[in-house]
N, C-alpha and C positions, 0 to 999 in steps of 0.2 A: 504493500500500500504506500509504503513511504515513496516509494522507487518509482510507483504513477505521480504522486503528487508532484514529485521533484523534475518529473518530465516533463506535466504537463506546464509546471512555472517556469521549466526555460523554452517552454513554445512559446510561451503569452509574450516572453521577454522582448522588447523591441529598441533602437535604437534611439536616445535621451539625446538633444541635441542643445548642451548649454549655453547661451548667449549672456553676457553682461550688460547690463539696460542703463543707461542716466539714469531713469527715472521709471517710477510705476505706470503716469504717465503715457511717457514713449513706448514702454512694453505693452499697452492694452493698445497704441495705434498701430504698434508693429504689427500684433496681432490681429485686431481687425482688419489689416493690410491684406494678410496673407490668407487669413480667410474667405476675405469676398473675392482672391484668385483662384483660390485650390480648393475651398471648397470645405477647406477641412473643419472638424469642430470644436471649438474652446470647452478646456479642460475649468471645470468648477473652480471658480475660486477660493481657497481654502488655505488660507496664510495663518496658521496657527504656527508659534513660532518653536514649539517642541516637537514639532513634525516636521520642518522643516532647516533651514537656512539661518543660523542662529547662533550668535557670540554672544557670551559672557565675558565680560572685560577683568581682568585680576585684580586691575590695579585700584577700582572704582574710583578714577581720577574725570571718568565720563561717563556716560547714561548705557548701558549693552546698548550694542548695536541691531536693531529689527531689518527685517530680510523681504522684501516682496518678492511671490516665486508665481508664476501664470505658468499657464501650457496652454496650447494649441496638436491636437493629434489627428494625423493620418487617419481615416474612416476604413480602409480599405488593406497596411500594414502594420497597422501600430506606433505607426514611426512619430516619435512628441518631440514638440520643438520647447522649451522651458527658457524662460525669460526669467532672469535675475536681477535686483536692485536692492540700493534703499531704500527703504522705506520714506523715509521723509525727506530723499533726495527730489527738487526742482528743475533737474538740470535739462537740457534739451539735445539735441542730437548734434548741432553744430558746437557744442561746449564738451560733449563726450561724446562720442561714437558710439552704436551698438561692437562690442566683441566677441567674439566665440571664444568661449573658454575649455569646449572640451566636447564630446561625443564617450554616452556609457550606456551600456544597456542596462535598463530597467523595465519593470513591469508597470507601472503606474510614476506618478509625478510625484506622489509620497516619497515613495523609494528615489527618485532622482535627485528629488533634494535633498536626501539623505547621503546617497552617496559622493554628492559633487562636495557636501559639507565633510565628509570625511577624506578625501581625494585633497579639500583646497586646506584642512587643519594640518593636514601632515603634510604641507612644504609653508605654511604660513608663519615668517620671520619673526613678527611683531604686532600681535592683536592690539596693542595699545595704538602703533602707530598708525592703526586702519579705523579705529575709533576715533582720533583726536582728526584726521583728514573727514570723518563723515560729521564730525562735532563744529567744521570750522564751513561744513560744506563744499569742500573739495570734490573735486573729480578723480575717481577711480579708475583704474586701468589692471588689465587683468597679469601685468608683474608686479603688483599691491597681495597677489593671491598666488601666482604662482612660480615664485621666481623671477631673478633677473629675464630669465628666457622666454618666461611666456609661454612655458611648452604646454600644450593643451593636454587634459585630463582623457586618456583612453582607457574603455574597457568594451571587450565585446562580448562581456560573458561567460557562461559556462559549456555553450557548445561548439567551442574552436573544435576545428579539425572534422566534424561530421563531414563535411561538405566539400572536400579540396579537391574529390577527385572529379566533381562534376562540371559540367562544359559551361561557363560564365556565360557563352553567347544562346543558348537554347530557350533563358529563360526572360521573357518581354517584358518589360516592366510596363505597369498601370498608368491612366491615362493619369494627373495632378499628382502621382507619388513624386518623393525626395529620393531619387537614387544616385546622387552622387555628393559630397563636399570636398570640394578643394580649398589645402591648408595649408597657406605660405607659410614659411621658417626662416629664419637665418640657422645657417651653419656656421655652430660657435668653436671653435677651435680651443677654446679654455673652459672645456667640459669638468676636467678636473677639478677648475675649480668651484664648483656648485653643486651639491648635495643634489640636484634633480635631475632626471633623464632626459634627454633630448629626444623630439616627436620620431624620429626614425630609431631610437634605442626599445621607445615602446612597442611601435608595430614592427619592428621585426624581430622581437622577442616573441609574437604573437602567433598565434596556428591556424589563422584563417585564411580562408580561399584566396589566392592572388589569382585574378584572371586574366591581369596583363604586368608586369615587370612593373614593381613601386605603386600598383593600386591594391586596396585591401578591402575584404568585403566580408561585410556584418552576416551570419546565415539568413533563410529563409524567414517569415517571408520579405521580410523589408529589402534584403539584397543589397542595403547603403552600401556604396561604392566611397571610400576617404582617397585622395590622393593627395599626397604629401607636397608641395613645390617648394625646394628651396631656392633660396632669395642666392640672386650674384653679390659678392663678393664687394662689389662696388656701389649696391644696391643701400640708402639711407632709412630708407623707410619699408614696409610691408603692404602689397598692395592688399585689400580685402580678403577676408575667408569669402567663400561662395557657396553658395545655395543652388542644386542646381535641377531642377524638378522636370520630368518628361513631360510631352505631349505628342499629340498626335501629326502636328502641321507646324511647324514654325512659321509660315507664311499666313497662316488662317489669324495664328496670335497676336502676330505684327497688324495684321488688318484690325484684328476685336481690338489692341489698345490703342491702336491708332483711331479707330470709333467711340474710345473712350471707355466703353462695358463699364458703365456708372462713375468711372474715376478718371477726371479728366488731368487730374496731376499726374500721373503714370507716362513715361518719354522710356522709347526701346531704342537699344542700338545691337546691332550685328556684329559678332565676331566671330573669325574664325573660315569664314564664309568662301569657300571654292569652288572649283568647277564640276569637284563630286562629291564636296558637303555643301552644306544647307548652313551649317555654322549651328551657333548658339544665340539665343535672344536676351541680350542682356534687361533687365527691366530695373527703372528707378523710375523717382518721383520728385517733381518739383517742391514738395514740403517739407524735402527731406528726412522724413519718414521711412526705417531701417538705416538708415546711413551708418556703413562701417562695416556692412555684409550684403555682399551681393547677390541681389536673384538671376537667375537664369533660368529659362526654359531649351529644352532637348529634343530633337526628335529621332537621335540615333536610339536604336534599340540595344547593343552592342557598346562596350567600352572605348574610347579612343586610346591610339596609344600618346597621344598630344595634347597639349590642354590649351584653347585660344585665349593668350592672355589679355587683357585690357589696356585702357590708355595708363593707368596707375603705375602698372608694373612695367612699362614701357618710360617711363619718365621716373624711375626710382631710384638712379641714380645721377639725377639733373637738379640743379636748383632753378624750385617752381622762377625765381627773378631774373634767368637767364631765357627763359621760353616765350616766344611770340604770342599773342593774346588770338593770334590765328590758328594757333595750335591748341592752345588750353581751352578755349572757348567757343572754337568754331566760326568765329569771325569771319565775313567776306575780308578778299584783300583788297586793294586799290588796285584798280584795272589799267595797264598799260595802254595806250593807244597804240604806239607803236608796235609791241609785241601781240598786242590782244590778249594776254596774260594775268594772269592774279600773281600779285605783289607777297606772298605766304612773310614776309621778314621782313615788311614796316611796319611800325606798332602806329 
């Protein structure tokens, strides 16, 4: 009996997908963002803070700190996206950014806030000095929780290895499922000196399915796809985690948000896009809503062994002060007469 139960809780298990939020706020627009796209349905609110997300401070030099936790879940794999914040944080999306802190399978949003509070105590430096930052209203960033590095919180469970010897490409993913995140890194060369693992030390200690060289997949049914991208060398900044959800047409979706489909602040762009791909649909918003994770829609069935990166990551090793306002913003340029040409390098 014990031996059904315990199977049938790591069938239920699905993949926890943790984001750090400004604000409660920003996490209930993200969410209703991503639900009037996909479809999917808001996990109950239930911010009890012994069930969840939740410091007690030693020193009681400040107030503990309260935790808001939301979810939003897959109808169709189980797959939960979990929004984290302060509680009594203001902040807005162009003052903090949404961040991805991690991917862990769980069976409910209970358990995910449980276990992302156990994952972020055991590399958390200084609870005092994430207290006095959320007492002065500061803005959080997810090497506050987990390290100089940032390295995101993995876990895939208890059913590694069932599935490795099965063929990645046979099985179709569902029409609004998440089946891929892509997770920039820097590669830290002074690993030594930091007590925490680096995102390629975790997953490839790991015994899940690789369906193509450096991707790594959650089992059945969710079949998340993580691909790891490390940052060059030369690279200042991290361009976004990504989000990157199937569909049936890319072309059909470009048309519906180009129509608006009720939310006229929603602006797509294309990457990736050739003569025998179709690309990916990058999706933002003019309100900046999500900002700091990217959507994407997919229409390949099948893994790439490539990933089309963005204008971000393409500029990560440039200061924003040296780029033409034709390049960053899209700008027309001054028309030659002579040449009948756009001027791309007068500002």
């Amino acid at each position: 009996m014990r031996r059904t139960i315990a199977a049938q809780s790591a069938r239920a298990s699905a993949p926890a997908v943790h984001i750090l939020s400004p604000s409660p706020d920003a996490s209930r627009r993200f969410r209703e963002r991503l639900a009037g796209i996909f479809g999917w349905e808001a996990v109950a609110d239930d911010n009890d803070p012994s069930d969840g997300f939740f410091f007690d401070n030693p020193s009681q030099l400040f107030p503990s700190i309260q935790w808001d936790s939301i979810g939003l879940q897959c109808p169709k794999t189980g797959t939960l996206i979990h929004w984290v914040s302060l509680a009594n944080s203001t902040h807005t999306e162009q003052t903090q950014p949404h961040a991805l802190m991690g991917v862990q399978a769980a069976t409910n949003l209970a358990e995910a806030r449980t276990m992302l509070a156990e994952s972020v105590q055991s590399t958390l430096s200084s609870q005092t000095f994430i207290t006095l930052r959320s007492s002065l209203g500061q803005a959080l960033s997810p090497t506050h929780f987990l390290g100089p590095s940032a390295s995101p919180v993995i876990s895939f469970g208890g059913r590694q290895g069932d599935e490795t010897q099965q063929d990645a490409t046979t099985a179709s993913p569902a029409q609004k499922t998440l089946k891929e995140i892509a997770l920039p890194f820097f590669i830290d060369d002074n690993r030594d000196d930091h007590n925490d693992d680096g995102l390629m030390e975790k997953l490839g200690r790991s015994r899940v399915r690789r369906p193509r060289p450096g991707l790594f997949q959650f089992p059945s049914p969710s079949q998340l796809t993580l691909r790891p991208l490390p940052a060059a060398f030369e690279d200042r900044t991290l361009s976004p985690a990504s989000l990157i959800f199937h569909c049936d047409s890319v072309a059909e979706w470009e048309e519906d948000v180009a129509s608006g489909i009720g939310d006229d602040t929603l602006r797509t762009a294309v990457v990736g896009r050739t003569g025998c791909d179709k690309g990916q649909l990058l999706v933002r918003s003019t309100d900046h809503v999500g900002a700091g994770v990217d959507i994407r829609v997919c229409e390949n069935k099948s893994q790439s062994p490539v990933f089309a990166e963005a204008q971000e990551s393409l500029l990560a090793a440039s200061l924003p002060d040296l780029q033409s306002n034709r390049v960053l913003h899209g700008a027309k340029g001054k028309e030659d007469p002579k040449t009948e040409k756009m001027d791309c390098c007068e500002l």
